[in-house]
N, C-alpha and C positions, 0 to 999 in steps of 0.2 A: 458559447461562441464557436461559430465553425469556420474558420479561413479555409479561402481556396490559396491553392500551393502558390499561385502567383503573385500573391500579398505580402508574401514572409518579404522579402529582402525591401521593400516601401515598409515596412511594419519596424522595421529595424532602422532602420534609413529615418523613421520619423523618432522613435526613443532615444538614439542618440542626439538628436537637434534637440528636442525637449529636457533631456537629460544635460545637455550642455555641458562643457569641457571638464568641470570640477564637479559635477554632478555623479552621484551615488548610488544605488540599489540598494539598500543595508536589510539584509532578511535577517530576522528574527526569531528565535527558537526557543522553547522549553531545552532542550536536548539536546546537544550533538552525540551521537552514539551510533556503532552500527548496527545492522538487523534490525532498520527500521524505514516501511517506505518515506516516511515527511522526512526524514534526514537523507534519505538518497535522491531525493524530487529538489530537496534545498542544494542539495551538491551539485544536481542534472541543472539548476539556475544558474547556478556557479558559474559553472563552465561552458551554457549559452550565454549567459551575458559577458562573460569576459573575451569569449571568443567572437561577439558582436562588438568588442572594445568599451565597455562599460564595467565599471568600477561597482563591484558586488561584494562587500564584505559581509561575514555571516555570525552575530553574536550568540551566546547563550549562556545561560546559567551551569549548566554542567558538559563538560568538555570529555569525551572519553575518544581515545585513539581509534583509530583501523573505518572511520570513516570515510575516508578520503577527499574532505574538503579543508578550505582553509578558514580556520574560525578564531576569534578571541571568546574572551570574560566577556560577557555584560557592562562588567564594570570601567572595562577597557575603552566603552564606547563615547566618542566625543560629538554631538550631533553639530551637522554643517544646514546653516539655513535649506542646501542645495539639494539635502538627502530625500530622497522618497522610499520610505521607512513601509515596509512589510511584513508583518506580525504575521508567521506561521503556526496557527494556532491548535492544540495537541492537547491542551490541556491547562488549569491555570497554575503557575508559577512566579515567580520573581521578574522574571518577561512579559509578560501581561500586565501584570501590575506595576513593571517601569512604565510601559505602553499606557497604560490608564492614566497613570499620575501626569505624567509630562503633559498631556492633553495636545500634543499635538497630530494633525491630521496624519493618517496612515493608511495603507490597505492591508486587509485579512483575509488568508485563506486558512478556510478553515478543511481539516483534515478529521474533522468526527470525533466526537469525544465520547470514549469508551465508557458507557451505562457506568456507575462505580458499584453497582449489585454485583459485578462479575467479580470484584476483587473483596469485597468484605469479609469472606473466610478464609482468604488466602496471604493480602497483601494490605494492610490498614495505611500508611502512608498512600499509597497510588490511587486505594478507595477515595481518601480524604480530598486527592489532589482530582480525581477524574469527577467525585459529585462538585467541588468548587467550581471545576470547567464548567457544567452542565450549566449549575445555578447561575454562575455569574458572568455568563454569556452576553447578557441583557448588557450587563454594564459598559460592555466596549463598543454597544451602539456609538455614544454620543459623540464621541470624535473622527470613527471610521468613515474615510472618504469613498471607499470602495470594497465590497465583498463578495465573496467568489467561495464555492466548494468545489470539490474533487469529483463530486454527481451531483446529478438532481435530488436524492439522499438527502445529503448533508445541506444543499442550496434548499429545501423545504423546513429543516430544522434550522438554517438562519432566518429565512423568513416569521416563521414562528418568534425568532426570540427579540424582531425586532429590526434587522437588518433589511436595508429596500432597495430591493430588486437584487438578490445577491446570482451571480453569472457561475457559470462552471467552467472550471481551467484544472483538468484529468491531470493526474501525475504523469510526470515527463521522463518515462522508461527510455531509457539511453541502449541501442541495438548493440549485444552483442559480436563482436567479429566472428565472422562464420569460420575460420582456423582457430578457432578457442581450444583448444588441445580435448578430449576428453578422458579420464581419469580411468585405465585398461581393467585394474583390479575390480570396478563396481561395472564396468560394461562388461567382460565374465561373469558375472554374478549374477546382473541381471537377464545373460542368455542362457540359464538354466530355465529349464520346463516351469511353466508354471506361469500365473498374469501377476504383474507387477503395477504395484495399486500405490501414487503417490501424493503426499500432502506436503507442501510446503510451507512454512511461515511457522513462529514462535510457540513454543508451546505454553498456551496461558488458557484461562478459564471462558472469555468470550470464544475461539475457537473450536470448545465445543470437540475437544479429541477424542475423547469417550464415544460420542456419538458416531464417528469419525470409525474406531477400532470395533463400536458392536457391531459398525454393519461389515468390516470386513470377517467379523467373527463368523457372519452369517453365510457370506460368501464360500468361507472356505468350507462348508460345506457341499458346497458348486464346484469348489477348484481345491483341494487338500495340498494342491503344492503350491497356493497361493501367497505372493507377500506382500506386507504394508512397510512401506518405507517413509517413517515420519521426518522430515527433513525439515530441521528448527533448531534454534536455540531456547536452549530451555536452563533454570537452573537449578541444581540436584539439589538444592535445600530448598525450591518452592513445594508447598506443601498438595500443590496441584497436581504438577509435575509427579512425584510420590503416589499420588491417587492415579494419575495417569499409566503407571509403572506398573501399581499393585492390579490396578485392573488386568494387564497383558498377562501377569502373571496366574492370577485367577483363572485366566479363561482358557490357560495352558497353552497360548502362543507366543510365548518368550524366542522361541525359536522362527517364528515368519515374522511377526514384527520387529523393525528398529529406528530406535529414538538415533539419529544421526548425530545430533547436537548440530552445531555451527560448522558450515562446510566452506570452503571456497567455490567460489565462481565456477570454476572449472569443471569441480564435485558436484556441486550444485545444478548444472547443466545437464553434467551426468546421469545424475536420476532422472531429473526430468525427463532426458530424451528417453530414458529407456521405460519409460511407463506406458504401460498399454491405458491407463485410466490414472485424469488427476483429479480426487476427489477431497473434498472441503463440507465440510457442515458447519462451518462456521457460522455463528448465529449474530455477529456484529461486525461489520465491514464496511469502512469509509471509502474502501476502491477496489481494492484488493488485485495487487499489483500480477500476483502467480496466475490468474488467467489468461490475463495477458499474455506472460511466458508459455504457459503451457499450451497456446493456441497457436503463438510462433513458429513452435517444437510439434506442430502436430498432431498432440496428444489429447483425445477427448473430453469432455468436464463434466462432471458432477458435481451441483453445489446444492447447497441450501438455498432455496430463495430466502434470503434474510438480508437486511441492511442494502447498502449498494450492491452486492451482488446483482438484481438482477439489472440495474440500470449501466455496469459493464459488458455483462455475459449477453446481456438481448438475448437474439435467439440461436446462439453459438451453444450452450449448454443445456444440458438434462436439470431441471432446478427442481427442486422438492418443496414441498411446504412444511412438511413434520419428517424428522430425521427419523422414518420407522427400518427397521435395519433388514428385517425381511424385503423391505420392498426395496429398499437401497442395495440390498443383494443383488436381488430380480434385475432391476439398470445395467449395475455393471456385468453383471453375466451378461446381457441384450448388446452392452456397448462392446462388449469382446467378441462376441459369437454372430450378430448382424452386421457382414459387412456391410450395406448398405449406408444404417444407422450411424455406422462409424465413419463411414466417408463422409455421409453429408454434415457430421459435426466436425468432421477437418475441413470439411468446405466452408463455412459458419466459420469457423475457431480464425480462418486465416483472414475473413470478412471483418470481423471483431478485430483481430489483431491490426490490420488496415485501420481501421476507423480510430487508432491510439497511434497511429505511427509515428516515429518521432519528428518529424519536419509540421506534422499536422499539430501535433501538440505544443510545438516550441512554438510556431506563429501565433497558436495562442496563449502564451504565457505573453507574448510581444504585444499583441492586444490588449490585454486585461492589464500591461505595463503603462502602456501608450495611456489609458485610461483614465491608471491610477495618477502619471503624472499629472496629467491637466485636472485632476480635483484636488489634488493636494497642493498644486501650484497657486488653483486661486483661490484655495480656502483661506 
């Protein structure tokens, strides 16, 4: 779905009359948790639809602070004939399978269910829960009124499982204020000599970090005062995490690489702005929201063509097919040292960045809304 800008306030103007005075938005979640895009895109609903004056309450099975939405239990929920129920879907849980059981009409957006090969040596709970998603995708055909993914990605594997004509409605990245302070200690840091190489997002097994770190291994032989600034939440007892660690150590760059862990906003900004190169090998991605960022921010991209990656990046990024770290060297040297190459990926990165913007993308969540109501009104 692509609105033109002049649509959004009729697009709202019509969910509200459909929506009707005691009428509902009720999204639905595996998770409230933060450092996570489907729980930040569930909060970005939040706070369009209530600031459209529309009543958006947000349930889930597990509730963890520092999200910044407003959520209950699962169990807290009381359904009203008037609700038009939205299963955000991440994976299968006790949320999906309330959704299944009640059999009533809903929409899904689905957010990519993470391969469970990625966690099997690492994380056997999250394995068990991300092959369920996978498998039992099929099953929440039968009552779904309306389906939608984050790309064409994820709207090809609903197709496949069953789902007809499933639309794409991009996660809804919330801009920034351009006075967001920036953090003085890591801007010194990063104006030391040397190119400053940054990855952002969780550190876990689909992300692919390793691949991530050999090719800056290779770099620093292009750049000896080169650094990698892994910027993630990670946690010191995953056993990935550890392998990720012992790798830095091995390769004797414990001193240019750092695992940040979980930063604020502000920190977070921080790296980013000061990255000459934001590079990702990620090898499974339902949107992948840091592109977006990092093309805001001006800063170059090197990804993996894998997953959604390229159906965000288009032709804003350098995308690879095989993370071979020699040649992932060769790029980011080419994106540091040709200026040319690098302007016309800030010129691209800001093209890309446009084509997410956020009035763009709230119009369409108000579409894909407008939709939802009138099939679940007259199912």
């Amino acid at each position: 779905m692509t609105i033109a800008d002049g649509e959004s306030a009729a697009l709202w103007r019509e969910l509200r009359e459909l929506i009707g005075r005691d009428g509902r938005v009720v999204q639905m979640i595996s998770d409230m948790a933060p450092s996570d895009a489907s729980v930040a895109d569930t909060v970005a609903w939040q706070r369009a639809l209530q600031r459209h004056g529309i009543e958006t309450p947000i349930y889930a099975r597990r509730l963890v602070s520092g999200h910044d939405g407003a959520a209950a239990h699962i169990d807290e929920y009381r359904h009203r004939r008037s609700d038009v129920v939205v299963l955000k879907y991440t994976l299968w849980s006790e949320v999906a399978e309330w959704v299944r059981n009640r059999r009533l009409p809903y929409g899904l957006l689905y957010y990519n269910v993470t391969p469970h090969e990625y966690f099997e040596h690492y994380d056997q709970v999250l394995a068990r829960e991300t092959r369920l998603g996978r498998e039992r995708l099929p099953m929440l055909v039968a009552n779904c009124a309306i389906a939608a993914a984050n790309a064409p990605f994820g709207a090809r594997e609903l197709l496949a499982a069953g789902f007809n004509e499933p639309s794409v409605v991009p996660i809804l990245t919330e801009p920034d204020r351009a006075d967001t302070p920036r953090d003085p200690a890591i801007v010194e840091e990063m104006a030391r000599p040397g190119t400053n190489i940054v990855y952002t997002g969780r550190i876990a097994p689909n992300k692919r970090v390793e691949h991530t770190i050999a090719a800056f291994a290779h770099y620093q032989r292009i750049d000896p005062r080169a650094r990698l600034y892994l910027v993630g939440s990670y946690e010191t007892r995953s056993p990935y995490f550890r392998a990720a660690r012992r790798l830095v150590e091995q390769l004797g760059l414990s001193d240019a690489i750092q695992f940040t862990g979980k930063v604020s906003r502000p920190r977070y900004l921080t790296y980013l702005a000061g990255a000459h190169v934001y590079l990702t090998m990620s090898e499974h991605e339902g949107f992948c929201v840091p592109l977006i960022e990092s093309a805001r921010l001006g800063v170059p991209i090197i990804a993996r063509a894998a997953g959604a990656i390229p159906d965000t990046a288009g032709d804003a990024a350098i995308l690879v097919d095989r993370p071979i770290p020699a040649v992932v060297a060769e790029l980011i040297d080419a994106v540091v040292s040709d200026g040319d190459l690098r302007g016309w990926l800030i010129v691209r990165g800001h093209a890309m960045a446009e084509r997410f913007a956020y009035p763009r993308v709230e119009a369409t969540v108000a579409s894909f809304l407008v939709e939802a109501t009138r099939r679940i009104r007259a199912a």
